[in-house]
N, C-alpha and C positions, 0 to 999 in steps of 0.2 A: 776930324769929325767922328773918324771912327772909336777914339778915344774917347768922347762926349757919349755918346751912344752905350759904349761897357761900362762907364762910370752909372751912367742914367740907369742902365739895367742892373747894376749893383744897387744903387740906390733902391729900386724895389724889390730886389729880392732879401736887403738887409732885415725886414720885421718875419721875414720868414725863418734866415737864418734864427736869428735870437729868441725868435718863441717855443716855445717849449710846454709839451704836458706834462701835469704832474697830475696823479690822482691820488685821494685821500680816503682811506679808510677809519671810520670810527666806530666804536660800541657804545650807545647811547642808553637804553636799557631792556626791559624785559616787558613782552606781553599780557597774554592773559596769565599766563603763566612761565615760569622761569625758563623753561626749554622755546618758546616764543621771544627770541633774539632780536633785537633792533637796532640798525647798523646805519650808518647816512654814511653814503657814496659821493665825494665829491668834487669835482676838477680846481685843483687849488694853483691851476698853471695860468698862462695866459694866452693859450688858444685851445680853440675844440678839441675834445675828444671824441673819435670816431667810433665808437661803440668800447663795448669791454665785458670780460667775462667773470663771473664770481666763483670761487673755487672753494667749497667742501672738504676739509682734509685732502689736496690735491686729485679732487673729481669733480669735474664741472658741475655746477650746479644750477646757473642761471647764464644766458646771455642777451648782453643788451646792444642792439645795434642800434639803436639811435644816436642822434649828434646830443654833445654833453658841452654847453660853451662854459667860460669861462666863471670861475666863483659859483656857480652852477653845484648844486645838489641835489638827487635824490634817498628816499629811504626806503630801508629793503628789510622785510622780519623773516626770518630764515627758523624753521622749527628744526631743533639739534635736541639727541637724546643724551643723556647724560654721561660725563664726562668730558675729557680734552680734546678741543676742536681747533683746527686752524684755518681761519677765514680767510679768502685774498682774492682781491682783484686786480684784475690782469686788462691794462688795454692792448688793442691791436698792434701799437708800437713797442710794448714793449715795457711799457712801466708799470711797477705796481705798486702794490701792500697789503701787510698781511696784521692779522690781530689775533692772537692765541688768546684760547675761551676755553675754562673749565664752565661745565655746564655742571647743574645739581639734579639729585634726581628728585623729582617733584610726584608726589601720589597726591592724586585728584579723591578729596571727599566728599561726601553730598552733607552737608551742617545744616542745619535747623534754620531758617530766617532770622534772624534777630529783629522782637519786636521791640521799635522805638518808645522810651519810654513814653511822649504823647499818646501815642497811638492805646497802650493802657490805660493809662487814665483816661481816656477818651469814651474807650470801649466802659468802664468801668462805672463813669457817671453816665453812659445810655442806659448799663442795669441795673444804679439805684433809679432811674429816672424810670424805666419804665415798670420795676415793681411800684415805687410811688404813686405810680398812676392806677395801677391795677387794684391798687390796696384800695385808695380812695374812691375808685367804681363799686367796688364791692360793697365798705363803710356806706354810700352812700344807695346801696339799694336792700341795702338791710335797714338803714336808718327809714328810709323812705318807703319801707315794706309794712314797719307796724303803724299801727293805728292809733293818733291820740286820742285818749278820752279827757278831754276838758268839759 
């Protein structure tokens, strides 16, 4: 019986043994602007992850204690000033990854709007249309001003 019993208790804790975290790191791309990093976080094992920390050039940077289940992703934009960065996360057991990023440096300029070309032509037949119209007010109160003599 008692044989039965440690077999039985083997039998459940085998899906424990064999499951395992794996977390996954990727750079997917850039924000509003190049130093606005966009990275998806995401459990490529087959049981939860218990939370996990994101690491800065080895300085924390973010920590996430929620449950992460399996095939499970989130995304994460991290603003980095330019140059070589080394991203990684770290879970509580132990596993990680890491993605080396050269960042660029980006200068922010204020540019003019670019007007669509509709939107010219647009504006452009409002002011032949409404000198058109101004012209022919005028024509017709000059026309209509003198006097016929028949």
């Amino acid at each position: 019986m008692k044989i039965y019993c440690l077999a039985l208790g083997f039998l459940f804790l085998l899906p424990i043994i064999f499951a395992r975290t794996q977390i996954g790191l990727n750079h997917v791309g850039y924000g509003k602007t190049p130093q606005h990093v966009v990275f998806v976080i995401g459990n490529l094992g087959t049981s939860d992850i218990y939370g996990f920390n994101i690491y800065v050039d080895n300085k924390i940077y973010k920590k996430f204690d929620g449950i992460m289940a399996p095939k499970k992703a989130i995304e994460e934009v991290i603003f980095l000033e330019a140059g070589k960065h080394t991203i990684k996360v770290k879970t509580f057991d132990g596993e990680e990854a890491s993605v080396i990023l050269d960042v660029v440096e980006y200068e922010h300029r204020e540019e003019e709007p670019i007007i669509p070309p509709t939107l010219i032509k647009y504006k452009t037949h409002l002011i032949i249309g409404i000198s058109t119209f101004i012209l022919i007010i005028i024509l017709l109160i000059l026309w209509g001003g003198k006097k016929r003599l028949i």
